[in-house]
N, C-alpha and C positions, 0 to 999 in steps of 0.2 A: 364375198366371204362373210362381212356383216349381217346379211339377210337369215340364213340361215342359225347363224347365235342368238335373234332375236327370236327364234321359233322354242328356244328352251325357258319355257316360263321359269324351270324351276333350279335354272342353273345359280349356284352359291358363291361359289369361286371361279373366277378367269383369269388367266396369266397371256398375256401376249407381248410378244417382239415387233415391235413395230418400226419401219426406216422412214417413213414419210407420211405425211399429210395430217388430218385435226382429229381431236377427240372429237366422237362421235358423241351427239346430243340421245341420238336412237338408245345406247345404256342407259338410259332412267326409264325404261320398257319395260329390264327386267330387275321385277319388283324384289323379285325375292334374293340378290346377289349382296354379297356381305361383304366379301373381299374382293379389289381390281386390282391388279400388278401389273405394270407396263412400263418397261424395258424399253427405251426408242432411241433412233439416233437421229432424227431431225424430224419431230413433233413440231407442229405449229400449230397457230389460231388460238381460240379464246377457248376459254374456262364454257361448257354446256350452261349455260343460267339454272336451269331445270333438272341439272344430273342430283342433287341432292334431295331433289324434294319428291323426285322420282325412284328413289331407292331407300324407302326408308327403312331398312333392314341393313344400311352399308355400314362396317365397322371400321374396314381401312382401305384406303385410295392411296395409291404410291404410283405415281409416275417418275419413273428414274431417270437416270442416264443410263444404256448399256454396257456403258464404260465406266465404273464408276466415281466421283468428282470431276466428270469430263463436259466439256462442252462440242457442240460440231456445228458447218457453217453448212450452208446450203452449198447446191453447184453455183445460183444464182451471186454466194459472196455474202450471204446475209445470217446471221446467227441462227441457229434452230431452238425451239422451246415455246411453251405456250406463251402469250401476251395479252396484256388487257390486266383490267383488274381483276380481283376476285367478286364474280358479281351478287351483289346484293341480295340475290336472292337464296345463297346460300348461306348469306350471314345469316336472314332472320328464319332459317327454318330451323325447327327444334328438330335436330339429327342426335343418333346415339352412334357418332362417327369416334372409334378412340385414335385413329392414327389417320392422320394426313402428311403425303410427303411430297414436294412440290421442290427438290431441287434443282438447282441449275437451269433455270428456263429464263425467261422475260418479263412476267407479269410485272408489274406496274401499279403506281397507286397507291392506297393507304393499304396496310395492313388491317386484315379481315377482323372483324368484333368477332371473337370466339365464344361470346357470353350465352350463345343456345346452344354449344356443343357439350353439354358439362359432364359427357366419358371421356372427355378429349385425352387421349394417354401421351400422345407423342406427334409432335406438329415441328415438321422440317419444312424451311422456307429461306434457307441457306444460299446466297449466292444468286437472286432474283435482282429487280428494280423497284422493289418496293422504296417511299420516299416517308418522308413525313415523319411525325412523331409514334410512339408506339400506343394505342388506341387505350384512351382512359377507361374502358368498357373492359376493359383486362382485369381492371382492379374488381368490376362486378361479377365479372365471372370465377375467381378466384373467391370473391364471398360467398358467391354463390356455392362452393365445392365444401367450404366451410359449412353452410348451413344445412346442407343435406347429410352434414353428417360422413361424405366420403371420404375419411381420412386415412384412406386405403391407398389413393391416387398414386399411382406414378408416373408424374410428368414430363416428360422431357420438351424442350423447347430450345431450336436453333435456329435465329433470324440472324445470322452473321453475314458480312458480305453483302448488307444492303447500302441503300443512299438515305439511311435512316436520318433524320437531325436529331440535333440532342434535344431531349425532353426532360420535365422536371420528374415525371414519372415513368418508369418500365415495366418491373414486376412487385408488387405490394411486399412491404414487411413481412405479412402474411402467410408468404410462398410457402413458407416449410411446414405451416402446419396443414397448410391442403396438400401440401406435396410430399407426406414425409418418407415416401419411398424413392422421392427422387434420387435417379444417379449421376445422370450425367446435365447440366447445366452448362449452355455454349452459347454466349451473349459477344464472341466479341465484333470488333469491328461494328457496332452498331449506334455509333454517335450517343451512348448513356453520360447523363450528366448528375449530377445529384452524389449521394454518399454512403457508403458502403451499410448495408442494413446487419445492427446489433442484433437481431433474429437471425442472423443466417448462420450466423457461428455456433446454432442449435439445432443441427443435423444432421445426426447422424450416418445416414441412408446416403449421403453425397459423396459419391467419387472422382466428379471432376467435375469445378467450376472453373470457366473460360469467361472473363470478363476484360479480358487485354483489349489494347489498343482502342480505349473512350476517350471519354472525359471527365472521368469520378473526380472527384476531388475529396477533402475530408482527411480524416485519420484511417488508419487499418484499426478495425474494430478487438477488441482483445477475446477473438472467435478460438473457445476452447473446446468443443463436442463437438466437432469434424472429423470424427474416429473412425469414418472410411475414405478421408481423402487420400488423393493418390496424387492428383493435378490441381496446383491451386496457381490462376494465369492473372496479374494483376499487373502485368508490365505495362508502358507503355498509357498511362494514364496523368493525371494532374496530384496524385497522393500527397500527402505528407504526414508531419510527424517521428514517431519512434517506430520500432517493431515493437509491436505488442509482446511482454513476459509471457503475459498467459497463452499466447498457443504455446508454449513451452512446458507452461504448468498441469494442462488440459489433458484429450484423451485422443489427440491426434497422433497418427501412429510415426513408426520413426523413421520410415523412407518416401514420402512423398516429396515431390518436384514442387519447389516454390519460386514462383517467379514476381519479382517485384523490379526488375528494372525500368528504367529509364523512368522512374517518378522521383524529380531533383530534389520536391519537398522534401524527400525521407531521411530523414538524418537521423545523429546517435552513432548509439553502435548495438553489437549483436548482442539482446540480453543471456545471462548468463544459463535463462534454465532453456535456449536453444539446443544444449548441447543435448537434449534430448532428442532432437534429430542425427542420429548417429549412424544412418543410413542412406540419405534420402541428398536432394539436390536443391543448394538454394542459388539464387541469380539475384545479384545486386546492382550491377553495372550499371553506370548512369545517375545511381542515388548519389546521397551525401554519406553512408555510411563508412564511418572510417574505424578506427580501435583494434582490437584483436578478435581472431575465433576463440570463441569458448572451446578447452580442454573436450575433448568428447565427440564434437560436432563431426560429420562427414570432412571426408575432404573435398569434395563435389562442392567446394563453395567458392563460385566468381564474381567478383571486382576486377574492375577495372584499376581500383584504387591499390589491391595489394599483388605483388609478385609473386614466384612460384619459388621456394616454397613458403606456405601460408603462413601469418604471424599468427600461429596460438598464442592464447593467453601465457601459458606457463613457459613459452620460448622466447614473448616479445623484450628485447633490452630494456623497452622503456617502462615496462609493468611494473607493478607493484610488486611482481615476486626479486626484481632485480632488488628492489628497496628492501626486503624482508631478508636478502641474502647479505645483503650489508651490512643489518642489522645485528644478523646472526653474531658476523666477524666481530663486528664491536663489542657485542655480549662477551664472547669465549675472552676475547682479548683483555676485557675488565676483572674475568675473573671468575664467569659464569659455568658455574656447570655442565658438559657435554653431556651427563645427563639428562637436564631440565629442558634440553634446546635437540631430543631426539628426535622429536617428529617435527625436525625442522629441515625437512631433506629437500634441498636447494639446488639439487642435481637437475639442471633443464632437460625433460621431457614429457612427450605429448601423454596422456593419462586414458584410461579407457572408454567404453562408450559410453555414451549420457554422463559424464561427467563433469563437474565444475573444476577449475583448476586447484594442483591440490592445496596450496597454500590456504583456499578458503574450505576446504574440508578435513585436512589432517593437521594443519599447525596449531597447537594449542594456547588458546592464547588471543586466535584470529577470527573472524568473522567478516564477514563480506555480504557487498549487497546485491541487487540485480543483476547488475554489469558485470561483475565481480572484481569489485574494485575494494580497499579492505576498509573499512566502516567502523570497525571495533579490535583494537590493541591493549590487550590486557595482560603485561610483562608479568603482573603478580602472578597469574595463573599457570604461572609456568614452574613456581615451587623455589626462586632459588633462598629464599632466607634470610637476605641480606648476604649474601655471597659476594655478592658485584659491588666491592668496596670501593674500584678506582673508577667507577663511570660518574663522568658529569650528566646534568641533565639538558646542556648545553649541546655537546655531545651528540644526545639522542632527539634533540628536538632538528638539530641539522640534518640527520640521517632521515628521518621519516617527515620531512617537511613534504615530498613531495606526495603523500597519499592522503593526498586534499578535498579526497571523500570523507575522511576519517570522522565517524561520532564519538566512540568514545574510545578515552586514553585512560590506560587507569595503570599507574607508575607507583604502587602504593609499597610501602616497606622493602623496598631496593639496596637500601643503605647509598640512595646516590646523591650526589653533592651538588653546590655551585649556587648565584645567586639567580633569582628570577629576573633579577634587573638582566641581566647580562643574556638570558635565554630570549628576552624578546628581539632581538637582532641574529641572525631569525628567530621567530618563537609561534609561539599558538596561533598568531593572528593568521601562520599558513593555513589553518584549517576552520575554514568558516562556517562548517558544518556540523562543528562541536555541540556534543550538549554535554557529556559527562568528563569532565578532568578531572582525575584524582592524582593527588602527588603525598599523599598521607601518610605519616610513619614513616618519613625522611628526616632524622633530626641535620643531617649535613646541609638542606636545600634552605637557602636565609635569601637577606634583601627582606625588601617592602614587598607588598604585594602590587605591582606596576599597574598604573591607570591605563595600558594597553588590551589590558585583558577586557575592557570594556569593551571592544571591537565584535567580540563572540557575542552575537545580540543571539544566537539562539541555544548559549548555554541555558542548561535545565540544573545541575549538578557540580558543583566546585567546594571542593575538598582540600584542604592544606592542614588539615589534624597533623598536630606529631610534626612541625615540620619548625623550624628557630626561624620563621621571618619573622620582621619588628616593624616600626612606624604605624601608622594608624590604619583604620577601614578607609580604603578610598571613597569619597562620595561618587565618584565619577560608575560607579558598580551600578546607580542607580538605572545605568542606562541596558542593564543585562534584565529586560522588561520578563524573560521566559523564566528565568531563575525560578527555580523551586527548591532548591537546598544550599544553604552555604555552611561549612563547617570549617570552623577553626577550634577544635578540642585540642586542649594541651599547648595550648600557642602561647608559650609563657612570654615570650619579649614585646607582643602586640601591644600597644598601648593608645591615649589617645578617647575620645569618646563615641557612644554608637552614631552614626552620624544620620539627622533628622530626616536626610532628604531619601534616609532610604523606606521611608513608609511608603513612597509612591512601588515598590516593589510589590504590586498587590497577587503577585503568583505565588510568593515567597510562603513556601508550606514547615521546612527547619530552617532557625537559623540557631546555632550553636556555636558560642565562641566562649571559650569555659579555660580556668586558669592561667588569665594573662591581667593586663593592669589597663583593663577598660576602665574608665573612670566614668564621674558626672549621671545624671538622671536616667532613666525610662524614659526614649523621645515620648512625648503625647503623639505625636505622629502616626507612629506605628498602630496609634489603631485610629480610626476615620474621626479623627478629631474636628474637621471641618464640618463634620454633619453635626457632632454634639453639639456643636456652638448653635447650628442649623436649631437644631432641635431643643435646645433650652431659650429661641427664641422664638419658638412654635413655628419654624418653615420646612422643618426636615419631612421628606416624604418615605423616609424609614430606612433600615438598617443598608449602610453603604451608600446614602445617597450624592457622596462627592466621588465617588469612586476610588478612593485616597485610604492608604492605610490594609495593613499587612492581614486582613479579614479570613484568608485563607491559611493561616496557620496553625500549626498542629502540633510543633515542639517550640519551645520557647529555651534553650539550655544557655542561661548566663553565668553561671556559679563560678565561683573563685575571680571573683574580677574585684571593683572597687565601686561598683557602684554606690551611687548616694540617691538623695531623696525619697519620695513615698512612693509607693504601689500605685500607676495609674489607676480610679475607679476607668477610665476608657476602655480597659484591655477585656473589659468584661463582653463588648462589642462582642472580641475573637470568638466567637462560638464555636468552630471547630477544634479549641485547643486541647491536645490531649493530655501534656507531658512541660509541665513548668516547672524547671528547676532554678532560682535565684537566690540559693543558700549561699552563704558563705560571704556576703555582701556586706554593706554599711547602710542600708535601707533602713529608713525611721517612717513613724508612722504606723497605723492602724492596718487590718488584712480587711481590704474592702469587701461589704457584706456583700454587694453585686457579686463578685466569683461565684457566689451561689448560683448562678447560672450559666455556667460554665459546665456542666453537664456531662459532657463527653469527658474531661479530665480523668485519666488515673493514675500521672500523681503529679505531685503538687510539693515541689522542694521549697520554704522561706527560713529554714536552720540558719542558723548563726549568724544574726542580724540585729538590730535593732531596732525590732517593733514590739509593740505594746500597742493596750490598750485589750480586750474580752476579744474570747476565738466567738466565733459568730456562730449562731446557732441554728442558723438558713445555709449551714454546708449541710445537712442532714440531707438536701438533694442530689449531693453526690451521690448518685449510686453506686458509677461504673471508677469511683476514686477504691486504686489499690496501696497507694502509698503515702501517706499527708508525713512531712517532716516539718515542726513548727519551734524546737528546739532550740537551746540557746540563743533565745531572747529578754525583752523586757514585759513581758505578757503578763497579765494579772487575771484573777478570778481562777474559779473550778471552769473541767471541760462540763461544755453543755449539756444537761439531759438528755436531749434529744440527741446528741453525739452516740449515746451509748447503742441505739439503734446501728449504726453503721456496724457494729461489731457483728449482727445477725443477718438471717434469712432476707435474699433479696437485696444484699451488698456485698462489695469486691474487699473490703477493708482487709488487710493482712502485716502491712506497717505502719503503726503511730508513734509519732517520737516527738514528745510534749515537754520532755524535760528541761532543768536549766532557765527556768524564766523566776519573773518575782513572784511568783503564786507555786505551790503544789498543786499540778492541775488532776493529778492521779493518785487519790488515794488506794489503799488497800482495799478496800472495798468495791470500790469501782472499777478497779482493776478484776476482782475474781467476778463480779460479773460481766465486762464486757467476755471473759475468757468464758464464760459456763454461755453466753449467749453466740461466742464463735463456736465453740464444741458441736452446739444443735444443728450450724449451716448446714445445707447438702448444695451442693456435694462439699466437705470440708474443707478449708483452705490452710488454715492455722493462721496465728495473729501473734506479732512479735509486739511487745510495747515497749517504750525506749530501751531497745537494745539495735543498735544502728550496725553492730556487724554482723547480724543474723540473715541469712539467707533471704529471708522473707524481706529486707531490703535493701536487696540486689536492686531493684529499680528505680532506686535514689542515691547510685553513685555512679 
């Protein structure tokens, strides 16, 4: 029957059913055949050496099974299917072969250098005897597909079910841009070792990757444009890590099968923006994942680790919604408005698709992070007014101690009571994630402020305005290294002096501690007083060189305290300072001319003090200064000539208030031109001169 098929020069396509015996070598005869399909149930013998080099017009070779995924034995007992390797000679022949499919047979050997085939569209080689590693020649033929500009390709590639080893490489970074029609991707069983490539989670065109049962190790990469997956198979591998947020966040769709079992590395729990799979099926079995389902997610989701039925988020007892329900009780209980606490519906159940739970989307007030764990508690925001007369803050630090995510607490004009000594058992220290505490506009909450709070090394924000503690600034604060704000406005019973060792605070952008009975100097500290010494003895190598002292500050608010002694020239350092208020003080001495560089400043409070000696006439670089208060001193001389500039074009000036020293520093005359020199500004600001309850200086009290 072969003889006569060899008589058709110009036959294109052959289909044959074959039960026995070898490919015939005599097909590389006929030159002009493109497609061979062959169907057999017990094919045997080698690979033709010559059929490739002999058909150079062949685009696809598919020897099946007639059965298909099947294998058959001979009568003799012996397996059926081609054997040998793929031989050589059709590695190095440049063929424009796009489909090869070679499953279920025998062959043996290394897998074939694909590097001259570069139509290759789809190479099945599923369930052979090939050994070894998978051929570094992969990586050139894949640049190769790169260089020509094919980025048409669509590849598919199945070497599953071989006696592969593991190798440090299989398929390049690369893959997706030479491949970006790929759909289907079936790597497993193939002994891969190495780590999941950040390129491949930029692919579109991909509907099923099978990468189960290797040896990857690594993180799951945070792959978000897999917006046609359908099959994602990573069970059964060495993983570890988290579940990445971002496939959550990305443009993967919302029913695909995700399998990540039996990788023990994988711990956490399920991020919260999962619940954007609200169709789809994920496998966890085997991991470390423990926590709850996010609100939204399928119910198709198995562990081993949770029972049937699933712990969502917004059902688990031990979540953060049972704390926020407790919370509730305590509120209404103190006194709170069922108003202010409406969208606080504490009612346990499951929420719709793609959804977070709802605590962190409808409770007002509430915020949450990845996990959906709550991250930010902000009672003020809930409107009650000082309503809640009978809550301690004792109290409320016991009830929310366990959501020990928490960044910020912000408990500000509550009207709630109690001392802060007495909250750190339990207290703040449960939340070491803190960065913002406010408790401001509590005149009930008293005590010292407790050297426990030092614990919170990554507070950023601590607020006790408005609040009757007393005793002194703890030095021990020095050790809250993130700090960026501290305020104690209105903290009348504070007392005690600023304490030295808090210059090494060099994050510290406000600090504000304004009508209480701080006493004693300006530390020199506060600003990099070790470099000055440095540098008045010619070693300093410039601005900041001890790394010591408050350099990054921006408000400086002392007023109404008791300070004494002179105006550091040091503070002149602070370059970023915008906002010096130290009125109302006992401060002697001179207004160092250095402030003149002080630049950024717009304003500048030293009222009712006692300094003396000429205002300086190197403030005229203020530009961006909107407020100078220099009032009720012992100041002598007229203001400076060059003062009168600031009133015009090209400055902020809007409040001056010079009066009350030993000099008239404002006559009549000077006064109607600095005013004819504001009139001209553009755009106009208006300029109040001592008159301190004008509008215009609102930002010097």
């Amino acid at each position: 029957m072969l003889y006569p098929l060899l008589r058709l020069q110009s036959l294109q396509q052959l289909v044959l059913l074959v039960y026995d015996g070898a490919l015939p070598p005599q097909l590389g005869s006929l030159s002009r055949l493109n497609n061979v399909t062959i169907s057999q149930y017990c094919l045997n013998g080698l690979l033709p050496p010559l059929l490739l080099r002999g058909l150079p017009e062949l685009r696809a070779l598919l020897v099946l099974p007639a059965v298909l995924k099947s294998t058959y034995v001979s009568p003799t007992g012996e397996q059926c299917g081609i054997t040998g390797p793929v031989p050589m000679e059709w590695q190095t022949t440049k063929s424009n072969i796009t489909r090869l499919e070679l499953p279920y047979h025998r062959p043996s050997g290394k897998l074939p250098n694909i590097g001259n085939w570069l139509e290759l569209r789809l190479l099945d080689l599923q369930s052979n005897r090939f050994e070894g590693e998978v051929p570094l020649q992969w990586d050139a033929f894949f640049r190769a597909v790169i260089a020509i500009g094919n980025r048409n390709f669509d590849i598919q590639i199945d070497i599953s079910n071989n006696v592969l080893q593991a190798g440090d490489l299989l398929l390049p970074p690369t893959l997706p841009v030479a491949a970006p029609s790929l759909e289907v991707l079936d790597l497993k069983f193939t002994g891969i070792q190495g780590t999941l490539p950040r390129e491949y989670g930029d692919w579109p065109s991909l509907q099923i990757m099978d990468l189960g049962a290797n040896a990857l190790t690594g993180t799951i990469p945070p792959w978000s444009n897999l917006s046609s997956i359908r099959y994602l198979q990573l069970a059964q591998n060495k993983l570890q890590g988290t579940l990445p947020a971002e496939m959550g966040l990305g443009n993967l769709p919302k029913n695909p099968e995700l399998y990540f079992s039996y990788n023990k590395g994988i711990t956490g729990t399920i991020p919260a923006s999962w619940a954007h799979f609200s169709a789809g099926m994920l496998y966890l079995a085997g991991t470390g994942i423990d926590g709850c389902i996010p609100d939204g997610m399928s119910n198709y989701t198995w562990s081993e680790a949770w029972p049937d039925p699933y712990p969502y988020c917004s059902l688990k007892n031990s979540s953060d919604a049972l704390v926020l329900s407790m919370l509730k009780a305590v509120l209404v209980a103190a006194g709170a408005s069922p108003d202010s606490l409406s969208t606080w519906d504490t009612t346990p159940q499951a929420t719709g698709p793609a959804a977070s739970p709802r605590y962190c989307r409808l409770f007002k007030g509430v915020a949450c992070d990845a996990n959906s764990r709550v991250a930010q508690l902000d009672l003020t925001a809930l409107g009650h007014d000082g309503q809640v007369n009978s809550l301690s803050l004792l109290n409320i630090t016991k009830v929310i101690s366990p959501l020990t995510n928490l960044k910020v607490l912000v408990l500000a004009n509550l009207g709630i009571s109690g001392s802060l000594a007495d909250v750190m058992q339990p207290g703040f220290d449960a939340f070491p994630n803190l960065v913002t505490l406010d408790i401001s506009g509590n005149p009930g909450v008293t005590g010292p402020l407790p050297d426990e709070l030092a614990v919170l090394t990554n507070l950023q924000v601590l607020d006790v305005s408005g609040c009757s503690i007393s005793g002194t600034l703890p030095i021990s604060f020095v050790a809250l290294q993130q700090l960026r704000e501290f305020r104690a406005v209105n903290c009348t019973k504070l007392s005690g002096t600023l304490p030295e060792d808090w210059g090494m605070l060099a994050n510290l952008e406000v600090l504000a501690v304004t009508n209480a009975g701080i006493s004693g100097p300006l530390p020199l500290e506060y600003a990099d007083y070790l470099a000055m010494q440095k540098a008045a003895a010619g070693n300093a190598t410039g601005r900041g060189a001890s790394g010591l002292g408050m350099l990054k500050l921006r408000q400086l608010l002392l007023n109404g305290n008791n300070l004494s002694g002179s105006l550091p020239v040091q503070y002149a350092q602070m370059r970023d300072l915008q906002v010096v208020n130290l009125s109302q003080n006992q401060l002697v001495g001179t207004i160092p001319r250095v402030f003149a560089s002080l630049t950024k400043l717009t304003v500048l409070g030293l009222g009712h003090n006692q300094l003396q000696g000429p205002l300086p006439a190197a403030f005229v670089s203020l530009r961006q200064l909107a407020a100078l208060d220099v009032s009720n001193n012992m100041l002598n001389g007229s203001m400076p000539t060059s003062w009168r500039l600031m009133a015009g074009q090209g400055f902020r000036l809007q409040c001056l208030l010079l009066a009350n020293n030993t000099s008239v520093m404002v006559n009549d005359g000077v006064r109607r031109e600095l005013m004819t020199k504001n009139a001209a500004r553009i755009p106009g600001t208006g300029l109040a001169i001592d008159d301190p309850s004008s509008s215009l200086c609102m930002l010097l009290r």
